[in-house]
N, C-alpha and C positions, 0 to 999 in steps of 0.2 A: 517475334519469337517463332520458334519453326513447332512448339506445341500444335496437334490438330484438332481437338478439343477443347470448347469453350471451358470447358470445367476445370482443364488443366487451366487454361490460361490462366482463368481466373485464382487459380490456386498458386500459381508461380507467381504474378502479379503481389499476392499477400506477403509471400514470401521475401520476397527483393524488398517490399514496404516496412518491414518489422526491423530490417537493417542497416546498422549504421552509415552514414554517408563519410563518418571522419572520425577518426580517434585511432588513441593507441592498440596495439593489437591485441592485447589481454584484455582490453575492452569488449573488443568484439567477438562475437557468439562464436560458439563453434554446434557441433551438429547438437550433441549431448543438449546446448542450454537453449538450441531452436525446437527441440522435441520438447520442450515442458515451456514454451512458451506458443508451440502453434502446430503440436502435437497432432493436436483434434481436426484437424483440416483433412486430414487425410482417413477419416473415418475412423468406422471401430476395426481395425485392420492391427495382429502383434504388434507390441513391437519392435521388432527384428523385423519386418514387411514395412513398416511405420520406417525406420531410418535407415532402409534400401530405398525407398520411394523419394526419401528426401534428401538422399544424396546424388540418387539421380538425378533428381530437379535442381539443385545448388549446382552439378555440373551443367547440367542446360544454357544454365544463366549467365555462367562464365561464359563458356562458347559464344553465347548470345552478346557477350559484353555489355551486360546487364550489373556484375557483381564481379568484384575481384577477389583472389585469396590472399589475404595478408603478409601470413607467414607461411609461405610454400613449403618449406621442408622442417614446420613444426606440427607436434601433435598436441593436441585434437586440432586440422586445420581450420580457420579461421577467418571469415567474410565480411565484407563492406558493399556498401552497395555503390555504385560509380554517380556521380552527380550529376543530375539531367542539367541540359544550359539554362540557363537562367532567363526569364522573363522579367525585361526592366520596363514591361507598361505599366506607371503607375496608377491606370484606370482598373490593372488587373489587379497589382498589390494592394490597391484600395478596398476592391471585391473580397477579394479574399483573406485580408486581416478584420473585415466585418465579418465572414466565416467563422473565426478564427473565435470572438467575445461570441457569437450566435450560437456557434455548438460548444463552445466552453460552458456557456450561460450567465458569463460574467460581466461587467463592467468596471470600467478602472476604478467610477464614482463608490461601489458599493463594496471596496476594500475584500475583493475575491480575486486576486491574483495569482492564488494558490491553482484556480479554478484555468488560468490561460496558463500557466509554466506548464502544469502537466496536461493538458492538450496539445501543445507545442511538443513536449517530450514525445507524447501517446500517438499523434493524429499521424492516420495512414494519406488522407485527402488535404489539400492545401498548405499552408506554409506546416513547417517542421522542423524544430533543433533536435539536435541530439546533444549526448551529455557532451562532447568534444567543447561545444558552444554555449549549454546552457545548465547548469549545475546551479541545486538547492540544496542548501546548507542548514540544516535545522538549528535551533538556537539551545538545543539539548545533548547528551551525549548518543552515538547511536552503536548501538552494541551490533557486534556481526550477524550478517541472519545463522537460523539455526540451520544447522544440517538435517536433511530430511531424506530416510533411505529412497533408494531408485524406484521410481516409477510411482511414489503414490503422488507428488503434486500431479503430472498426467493424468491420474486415475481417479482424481477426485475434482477437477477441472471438467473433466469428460464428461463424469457424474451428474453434475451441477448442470451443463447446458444439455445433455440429452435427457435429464430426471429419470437416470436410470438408479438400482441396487449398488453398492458398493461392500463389498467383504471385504475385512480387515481383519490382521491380524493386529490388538492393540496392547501396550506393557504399558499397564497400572504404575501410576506412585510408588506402589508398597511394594512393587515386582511383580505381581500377579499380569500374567498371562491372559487375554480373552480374543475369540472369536468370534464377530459379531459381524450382522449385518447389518447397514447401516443406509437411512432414505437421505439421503442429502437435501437441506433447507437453504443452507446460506455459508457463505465463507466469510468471515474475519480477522483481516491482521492487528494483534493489536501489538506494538513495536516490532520486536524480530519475529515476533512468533505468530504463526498462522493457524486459526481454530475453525473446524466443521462445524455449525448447528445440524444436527439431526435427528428423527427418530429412529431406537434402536431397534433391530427383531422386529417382532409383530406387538407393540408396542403403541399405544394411539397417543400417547404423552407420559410422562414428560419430554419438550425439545431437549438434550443432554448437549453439550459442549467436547469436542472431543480436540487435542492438538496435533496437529500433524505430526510433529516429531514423534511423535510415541506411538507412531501407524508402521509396523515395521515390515506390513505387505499392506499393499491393497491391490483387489483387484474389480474390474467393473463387470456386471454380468448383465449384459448389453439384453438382456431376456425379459431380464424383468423391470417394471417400471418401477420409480420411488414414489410411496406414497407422498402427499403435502399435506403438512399439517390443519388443521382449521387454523384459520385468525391470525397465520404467522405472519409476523411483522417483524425485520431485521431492529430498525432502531428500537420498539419495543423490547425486544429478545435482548442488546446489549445490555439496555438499562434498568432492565429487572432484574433485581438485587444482584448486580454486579457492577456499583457504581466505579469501580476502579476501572471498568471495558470502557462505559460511556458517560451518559449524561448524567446522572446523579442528581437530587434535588438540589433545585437551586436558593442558594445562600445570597443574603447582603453581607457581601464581603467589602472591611473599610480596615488600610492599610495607611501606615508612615513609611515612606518611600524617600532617599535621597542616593547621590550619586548615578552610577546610569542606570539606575533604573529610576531616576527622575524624569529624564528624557524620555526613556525607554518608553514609558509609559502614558507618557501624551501625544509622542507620535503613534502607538501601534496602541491603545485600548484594548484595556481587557474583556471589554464586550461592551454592544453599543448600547450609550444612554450612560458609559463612565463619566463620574465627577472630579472634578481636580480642583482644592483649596489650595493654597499656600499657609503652612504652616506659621506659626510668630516669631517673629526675631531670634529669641531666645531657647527656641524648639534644636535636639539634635537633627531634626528630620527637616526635608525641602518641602514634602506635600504631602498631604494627606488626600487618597483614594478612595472613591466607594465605587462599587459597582455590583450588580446583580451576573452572577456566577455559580456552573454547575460543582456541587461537592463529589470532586471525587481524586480519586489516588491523586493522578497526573496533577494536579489544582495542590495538594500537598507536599508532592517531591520538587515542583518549581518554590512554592514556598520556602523549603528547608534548603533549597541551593543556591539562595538569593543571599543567603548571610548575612551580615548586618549590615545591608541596603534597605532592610525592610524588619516592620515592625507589627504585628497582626495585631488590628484592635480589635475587632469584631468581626465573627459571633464568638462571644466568649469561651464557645466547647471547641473550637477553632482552634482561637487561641492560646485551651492550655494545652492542645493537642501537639502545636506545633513548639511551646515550651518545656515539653514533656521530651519532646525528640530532642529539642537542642540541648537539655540538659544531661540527657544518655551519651549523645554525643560529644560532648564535652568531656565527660567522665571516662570516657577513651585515651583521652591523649593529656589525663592527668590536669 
């Protein structure tokens, strides 16, 4: 690279890393979706300064024949990154798919797979698919993410790793309008939608929950730093009293199971230490399930989409929970 600074390099370096090596061209980034994905690299600099900087570098690259542009005479243009040649030592590809379960932290044995796909997808160092090659298909419906006005996923990103102040402009439920500051704790997505923990104002608690969608500015104010809560704990903060975000107490859940989710359920367990009887002859059902299981939304919405695959027998307030719903739902369509 003709960069003459280490710091460039190493920032062009991340850059070429983050992009795809194959795929169709709608796939691939264009400037807009590499500024709220590696924004932050280029400091607390606008930004308007922020995607002059990085489209300077994204031409570097090409010149360098580091990265090519997809569709030349489409807007917003659109990059890949060019495929280095391939190394067929298999002492190397050995080395480095041990990398691969090491920084994952997974093994094939302990049913975290979840754990290598998206290190594979994620990892900038050693092997890497991208989606052209490697796509996860969740077993639920996935609703499109939400639209979120310009510049707050950037500005709440930035937030988060330099523990600065975040202003926001945010619109209430009810339509109400507020201006708040805001110390940023933690970010979580839960399906499309993506939530701050933070404290608000000069505020020492409650952590408050805020959605990005409803942030219709934000801006960061690189001056001041964000307080941190005492004692804040992400998994704690999901699962207090917001069993539908995370963990929920956990229930002895025991179900009559047949058809696929007969199988379904003895290859891939509902959590380890599941039991599987076979039902009598004479039963509508193939098996019957127990297993120790966290109560919450997600545990009820696959419940009620299982149809009559499945039959909840226990715990009883489960149970009329989910005959409560099937009977509303039935009452729908007469």
């Amino acid at each position: 690279m003709s960069a003459a600074h280490l710091s460039r390099i190493e920032r062009l370096k991340q850059l070429e890393a983050c992009l795809p090596i194959e795929g169709r061209a709608e796939r691939c980034p264009g400037v807009g979706c590499l500024l709220d994905r590696i924004g932050g690299i280029y400091g607390g600099a606008s930004e308007s300064a922020t995607r002059r900087a990085l489209q300077r570098d994204l031409k570097e690259l090409v010149c360098d024949g580091r990265i090519a542009i997809v569709n030349p005479n489409g807007k917003p243009l659109r990059y890949r990154r060019l495929m280095d040649d391939p190394d067929d030592d298999p002492a190397v590809w050995d080395w480095l798919w041990q990398q691969v379960l090491t920084q994952a932290g997974a093994t094939l044995t302990r049913r975290q797979l979840d754990r290598v796909w998206r290190h594979l997808l994620t990892t900038t160092d050693g092997p890497r698919l991208d989606e052209s090659r490697l796509r996860i298909l969740p077993d639920t419906l996935r609703l499109q993410p939400v639209e979120l006005h310009d510049g707050v996923l950037r500005a709440v990103i930035q937030a988060l790793i330099q523990r600065r102040v975040l202003r926001v402009h945010y619109l209430k439920p009810t339509g109400e309008r507020r201006e708040s500051d805001l110390h940023p704790q933690a970010l979580m997505q839960r399906g499309p939608i993506p939530y701050l923990f933070a404290l608000k104002d000069d505020e020492a608690e409650p952590i408050r929950l805020y959605a990005l969608h409803r942030m219709t500015r934000a801006e960061l104010l690189p001056e001041v730093e964000a307080r941190v809560a005492d004692g804040f704990d992400l998994d704690a903060a999901i699962a207090d009293g917001r069993a539908d975000f995370g963990a929920g107490e956990t229930i002895a859940l025991e179900l009559r199971v047949r058809g696929y989710l007969a199988e379904l359920l003895r290859v891939c367990p509902l959590a380890p230490g599941q039991r599987i009887e076979d039902e009598p002859p004479d039963s509508d059902f193939e098996q019957r399930v127990s297993a120790q299981v966290p109560s919450t939304g997600q545990l009820l919405r696959w419940l009620l989409g299982a149809g009559d695959n499945l039959e909840v027998v226990a715990p009883p307030d489960l149970r009329r929970i989910v005959a409560a719903q099937t009977r509303k739902a039935a009452a729908l369509y007469g």
